[in-house]
C-alpha positions in Angstrom: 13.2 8.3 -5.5 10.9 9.4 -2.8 9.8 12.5 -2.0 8.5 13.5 1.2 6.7 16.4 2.3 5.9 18.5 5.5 4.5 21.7 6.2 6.8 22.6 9.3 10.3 22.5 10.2 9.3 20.0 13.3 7.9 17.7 10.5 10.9 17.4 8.4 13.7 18.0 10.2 14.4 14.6 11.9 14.4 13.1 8.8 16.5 15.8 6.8 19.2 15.2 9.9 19.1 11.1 8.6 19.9 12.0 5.4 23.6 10.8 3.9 25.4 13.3 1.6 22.7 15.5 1.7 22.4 18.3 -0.7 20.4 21.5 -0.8 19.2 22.8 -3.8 16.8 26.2 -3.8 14.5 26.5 -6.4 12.3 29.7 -6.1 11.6 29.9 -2.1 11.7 26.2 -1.6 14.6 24.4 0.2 14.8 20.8 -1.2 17.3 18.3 0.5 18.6 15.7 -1.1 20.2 12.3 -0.8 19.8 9.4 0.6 18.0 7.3 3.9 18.6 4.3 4.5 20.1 3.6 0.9 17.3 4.8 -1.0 16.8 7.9 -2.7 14.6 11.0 -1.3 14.4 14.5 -1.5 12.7 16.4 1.4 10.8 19.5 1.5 9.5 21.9 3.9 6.7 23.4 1.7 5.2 26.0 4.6 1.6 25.7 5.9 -1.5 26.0 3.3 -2.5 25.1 0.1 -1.3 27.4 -2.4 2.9 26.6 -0.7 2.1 23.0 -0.7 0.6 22.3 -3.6 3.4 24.5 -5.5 6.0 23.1 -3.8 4.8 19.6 -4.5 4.6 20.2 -8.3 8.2 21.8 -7.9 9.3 18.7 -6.5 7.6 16.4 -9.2 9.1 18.3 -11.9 13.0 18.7 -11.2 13.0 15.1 -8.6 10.7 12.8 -10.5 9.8 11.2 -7.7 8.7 7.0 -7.9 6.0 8.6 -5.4 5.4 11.3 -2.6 4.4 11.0 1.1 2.8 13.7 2.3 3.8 13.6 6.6 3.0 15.7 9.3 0.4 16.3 12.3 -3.3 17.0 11.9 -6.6 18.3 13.8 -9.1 15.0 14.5 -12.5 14.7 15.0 -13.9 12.5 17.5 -13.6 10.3 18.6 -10.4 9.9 17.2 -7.7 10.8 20.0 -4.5 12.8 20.3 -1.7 10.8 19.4 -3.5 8.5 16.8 -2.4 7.9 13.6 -4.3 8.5 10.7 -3.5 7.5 6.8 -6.3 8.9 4.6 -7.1 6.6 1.9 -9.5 9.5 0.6 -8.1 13.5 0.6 -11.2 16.7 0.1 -11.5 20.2 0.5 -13.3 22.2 3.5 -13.5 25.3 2.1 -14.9 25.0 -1.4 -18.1 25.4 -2.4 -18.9 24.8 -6.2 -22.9 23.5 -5.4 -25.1 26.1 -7.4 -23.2 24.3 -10.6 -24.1 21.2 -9.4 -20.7 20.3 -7.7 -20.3 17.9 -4.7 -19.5 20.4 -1.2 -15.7 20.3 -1.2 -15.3 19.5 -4.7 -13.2 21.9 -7.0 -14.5 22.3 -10.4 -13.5 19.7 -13.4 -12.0 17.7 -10.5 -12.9 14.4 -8.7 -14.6 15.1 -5.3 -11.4 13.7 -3.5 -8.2 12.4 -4.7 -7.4 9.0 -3.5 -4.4 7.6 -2.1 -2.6 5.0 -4.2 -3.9 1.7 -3.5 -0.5 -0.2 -4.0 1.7 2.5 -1.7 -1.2 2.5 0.6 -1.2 -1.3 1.0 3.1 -1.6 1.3 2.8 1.3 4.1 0.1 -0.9 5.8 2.7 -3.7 5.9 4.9 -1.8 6.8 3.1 -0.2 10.1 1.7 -3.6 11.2 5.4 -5.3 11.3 6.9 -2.6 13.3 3.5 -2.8 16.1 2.6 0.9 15.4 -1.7 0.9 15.3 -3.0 3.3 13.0 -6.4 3.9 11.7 -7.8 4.8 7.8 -9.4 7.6 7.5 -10.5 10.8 4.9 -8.4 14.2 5.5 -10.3 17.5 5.0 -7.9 20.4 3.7 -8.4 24.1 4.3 -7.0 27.3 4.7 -8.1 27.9 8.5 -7.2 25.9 11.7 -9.9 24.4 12.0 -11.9 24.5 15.4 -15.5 23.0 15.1 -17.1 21.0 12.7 -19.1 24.4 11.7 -16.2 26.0 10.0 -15.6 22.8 7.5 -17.6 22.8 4.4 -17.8 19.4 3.7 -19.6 16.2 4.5 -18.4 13.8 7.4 -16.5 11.1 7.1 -15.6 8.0 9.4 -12.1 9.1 11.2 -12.0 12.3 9.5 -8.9 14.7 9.9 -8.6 18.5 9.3 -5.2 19.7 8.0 -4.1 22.4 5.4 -2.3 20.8 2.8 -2.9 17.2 2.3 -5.8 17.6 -0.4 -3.7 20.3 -2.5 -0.2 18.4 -2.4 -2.7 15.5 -3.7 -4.3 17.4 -6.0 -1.0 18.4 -7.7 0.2 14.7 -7.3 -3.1 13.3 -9.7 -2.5 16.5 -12.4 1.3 15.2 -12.6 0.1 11.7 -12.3 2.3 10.7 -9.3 1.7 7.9 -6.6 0.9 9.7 -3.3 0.4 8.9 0.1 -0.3 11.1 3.1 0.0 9.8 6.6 -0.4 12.1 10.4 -0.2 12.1 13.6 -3.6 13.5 15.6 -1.9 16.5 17.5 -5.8 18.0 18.6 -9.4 17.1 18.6 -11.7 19.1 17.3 -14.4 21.1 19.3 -12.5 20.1 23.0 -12.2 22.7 25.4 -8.6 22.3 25.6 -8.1 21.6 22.0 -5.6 24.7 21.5 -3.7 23.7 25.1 -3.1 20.0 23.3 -2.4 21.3 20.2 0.8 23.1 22.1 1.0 20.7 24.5 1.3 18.2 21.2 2.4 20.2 18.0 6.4 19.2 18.0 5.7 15.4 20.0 3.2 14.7 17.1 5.8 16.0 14.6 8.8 14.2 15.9 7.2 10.6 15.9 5.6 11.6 12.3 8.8 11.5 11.2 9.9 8.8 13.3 7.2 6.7 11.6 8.5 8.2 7.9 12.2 6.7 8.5 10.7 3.4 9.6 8.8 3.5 6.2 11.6 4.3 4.3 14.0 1.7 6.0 11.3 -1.4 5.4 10.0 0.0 1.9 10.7 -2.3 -0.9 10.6 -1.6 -5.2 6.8 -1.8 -5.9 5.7 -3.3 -9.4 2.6 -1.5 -9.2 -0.7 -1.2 -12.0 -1.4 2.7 -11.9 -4.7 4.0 -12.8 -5.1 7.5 -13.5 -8.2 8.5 -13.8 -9.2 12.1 -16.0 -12.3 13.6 -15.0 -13.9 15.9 -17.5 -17.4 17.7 -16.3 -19.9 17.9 -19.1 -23.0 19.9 -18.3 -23.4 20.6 -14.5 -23.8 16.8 -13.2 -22.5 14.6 -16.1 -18.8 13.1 -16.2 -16.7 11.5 -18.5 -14.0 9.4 -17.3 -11.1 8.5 -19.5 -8.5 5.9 -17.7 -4.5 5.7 -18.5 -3.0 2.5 -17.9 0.6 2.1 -17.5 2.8 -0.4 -15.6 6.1 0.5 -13.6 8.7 -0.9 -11.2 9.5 1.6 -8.6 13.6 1.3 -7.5 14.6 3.0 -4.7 
């Protein structure tokens, strides 16, 4: 099964409308869809904008869906010179609003957790396949999550990073993903660019275009997807002192049906 995730109801509802047989089922205050795309098995959420929904929802998900892996999808602030309209998959997800440095923590980086969660090498490579057979050009990049839309560079504690994005949930929905130890993969749409003068006016102008073809670009993924016999790595990082770490790696080997 996959499970895919969007903030907003423009980012998830062209794919909930592909969706055979599909079933709603309400857990708390999330909405989950189920069924199936293209014969394979999803369930879709709209988690709602921020960390805290997102990353609750996503855990929500992983526990009652069991999901082979989830794909975070939506649209996102870039900095230059990315462009509106790009498309971005981060191989590498942060924080922009944590700051953990007088205990000797990396800007960005939550406490007894890696400085950024990674996106699963094996998805990440399939979805690159994927992209490149049906002509659509995208770009790798590093997504910056926080709780504020972000503007300028100024408001993002963080460092910089080649063809970085600023979004609010993609770092917490992969947080939740390496604590559950579940694939994940999050892919956008540039909507705005940070610091323009008309970045709000393309941010309107953009907001549902962007959304639509994100999830455009999420059924083509689906459709051309294939079972994955992929290695996972999970890595557990435990922080001893203010600067040491202690990495302990979980090896297991699955085949991923759809």
């Amino acid at each position: 099964m996959i499970g895919i995730i969007g903030a907003m109801s423009t980012e998830v509802d062209s794919l909930i409308a592909k969706i055979e047989n599909p079933k709603i089922e309400c857990i708390s205050c999330f909405s989950f869809v189920r069924g199936a795309i293209y014969n394979k098995d999803v369930v879709v959420l709209k988690s709602g904008i921020g960390k805290v929904a997102s990353a609750v929802g996503a855990a929500l998900l992983i526990q009652n869906y069991k999901p082979s892996f989830i794909i975070n999808t939506g649209i996102a602030g870039g900095v230059s010179p990315l462009k509106s309209e790009d498309i971005v998959i981060s191989k590498n997800l942060s924080y922009g609003d944590v700051d953990a440095t007088v205990f000797g923590y990396k800007l960005g980086q939550v406490p007894q957790m890696p400085y950024f969660y990674e996106a699963d090498n094996v998805y990440l490579s399939k979805i690159e396949e994927i992209l490149k057979s049906n002509g659509y050009n995208y770009k790798i990049g590093h997504a910056v999550t926080s709780d504020s839309f972000i503007t300028s560079l100024d408001m993002v504690h963080s460092e910089h990073f080649e063809n970085m994005i600023c979004e609010m949930e993609g770092a917490s929905i992969a947080q939740a993903c390496y604590m559950l130890k579940v694939p994940f993969v999050s892919i956008r749409y540039i909507s705005d660019i940070l610091g323009e003068a008309s970045q709000i006016d393309n941010y309107n102008d953009f907001e549902n275009k962007m959304a639509y073809r994100s999830c455009d670009i999420i059924l083509d993924i689906t459709r051309d997807l294939k079972w994955v016999n992929t290695k996972e790595w999970y890595l557990d990082a435990y922080i001893l002192g203010k600067s040491r770490t202690k990495s302990v790696r979980h090896y297991q080997i699955k085949e991923m049906n759809f």
